[in-house]
N, C-alpha and C positions, 0 to 999 in steps of 0.2 A: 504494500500500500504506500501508496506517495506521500510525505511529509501533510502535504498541506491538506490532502483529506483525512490527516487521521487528525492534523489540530483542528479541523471544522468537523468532527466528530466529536475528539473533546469537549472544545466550547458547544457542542450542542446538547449534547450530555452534562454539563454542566450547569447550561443555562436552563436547562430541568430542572436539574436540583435546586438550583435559584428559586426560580420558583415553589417549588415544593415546600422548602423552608420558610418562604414568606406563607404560607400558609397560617390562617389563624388572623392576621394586622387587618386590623380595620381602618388605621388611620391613615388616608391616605401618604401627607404629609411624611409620617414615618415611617411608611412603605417605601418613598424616595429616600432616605436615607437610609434605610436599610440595604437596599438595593446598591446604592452606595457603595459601601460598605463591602459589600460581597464583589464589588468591582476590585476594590481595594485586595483583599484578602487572593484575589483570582490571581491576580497579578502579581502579589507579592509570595502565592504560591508558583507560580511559576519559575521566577527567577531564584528564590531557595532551593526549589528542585533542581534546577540547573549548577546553581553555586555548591550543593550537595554531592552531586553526581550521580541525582536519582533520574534523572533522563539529560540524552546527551546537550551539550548546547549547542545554542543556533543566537549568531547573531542578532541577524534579523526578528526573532521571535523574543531576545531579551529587548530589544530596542525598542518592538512593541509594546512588552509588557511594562517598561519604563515608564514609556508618556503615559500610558493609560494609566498607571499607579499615580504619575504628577500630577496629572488632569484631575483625578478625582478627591488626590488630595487638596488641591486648589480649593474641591468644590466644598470640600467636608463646613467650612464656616457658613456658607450661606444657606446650605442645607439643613444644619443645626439650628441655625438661627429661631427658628419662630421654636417658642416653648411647646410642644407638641407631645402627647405621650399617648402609648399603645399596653395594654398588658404584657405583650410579646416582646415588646421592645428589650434590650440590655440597657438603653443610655441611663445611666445616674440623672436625677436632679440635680447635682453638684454642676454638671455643666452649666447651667445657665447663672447658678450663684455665682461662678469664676466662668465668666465665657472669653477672657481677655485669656487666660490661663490657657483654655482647651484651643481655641485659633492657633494659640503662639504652638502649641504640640500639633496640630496638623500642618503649620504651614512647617515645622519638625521634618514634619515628615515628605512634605514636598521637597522641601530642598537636599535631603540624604535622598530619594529619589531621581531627583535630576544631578546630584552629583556621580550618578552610578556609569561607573564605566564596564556599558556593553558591549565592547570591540574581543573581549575574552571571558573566559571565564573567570581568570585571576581577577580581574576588574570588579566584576559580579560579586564572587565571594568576599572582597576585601570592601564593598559596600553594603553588603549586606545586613552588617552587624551595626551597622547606625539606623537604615532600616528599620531593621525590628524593634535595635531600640526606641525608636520614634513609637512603634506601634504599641510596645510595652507601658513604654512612659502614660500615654493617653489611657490604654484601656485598665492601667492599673489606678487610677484616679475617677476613671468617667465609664467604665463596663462593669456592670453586672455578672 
């Protein structure tokens, strides 16, 4: 099978499971963030799988998964932004108490994203670990 039908198999298999998992959100609002969210995790499972050596790497498939990681972390403050809550949701109320706080850890996490260099794998693995810290930091403050 050829590279690029098995990752439009993946992501299509995946973006099931996306779905799947929002299952239960009534809110719309927190539907889009959620959704989010799962972009973010998508991406940033791909390029630890690559940095790991749990599937091979591919340039061009970390360079995807880069922007789309910055993109979405860009988006994490305006998505947040309205105080919005779901039963299903993880987000903490603490976000909106400190929202200065939770922006300055997404845009964290934007910029350890766009500083990743996907020309190698070395690149990948040697940014990855600000990456996650980025991700750590936030959800250990503001995730459920």
């Amino acid at each position: 099978m050829k590279p690029q039908a098995k990752i439009l198999g993946l992501g299509l298999i995946l973006v099931a499971g996306i779905a799947l998992a929002k299952e239960g959100v009534t809110n719309p609002v927190v539907k889009e963030r959620m959704d989010l969210m799962q972009v973010v995790r998508l991406n940033t499972g791909t390029l630890g799988d690559m940095a790991s050596g749990k599937v091979r790497f591919n340039a061009a498939t970390a360079a995807e998964a880069k922007a789309a990681l910055a993109a979405a972390a860009a988006q994490i403050p305006e998505k947040f932004e309205p105080q919005e809550i779901d039963p299903v949701s993880e987000a903490r109320p603490e976000i909106w108490g400190n929202f200065a706080d939770f922006t300055g850890k997404a845009k964290s996490l934007q910029e350890a994203a766009l500083a990743l260099d996907t020309a190698s794998v070395e690149g990948v693995r040697a940014g990855m670990g600000a990456v996650g810290g980025a991700c750590k930091a936030c959800h250990t403050d503001y995730r459920m």
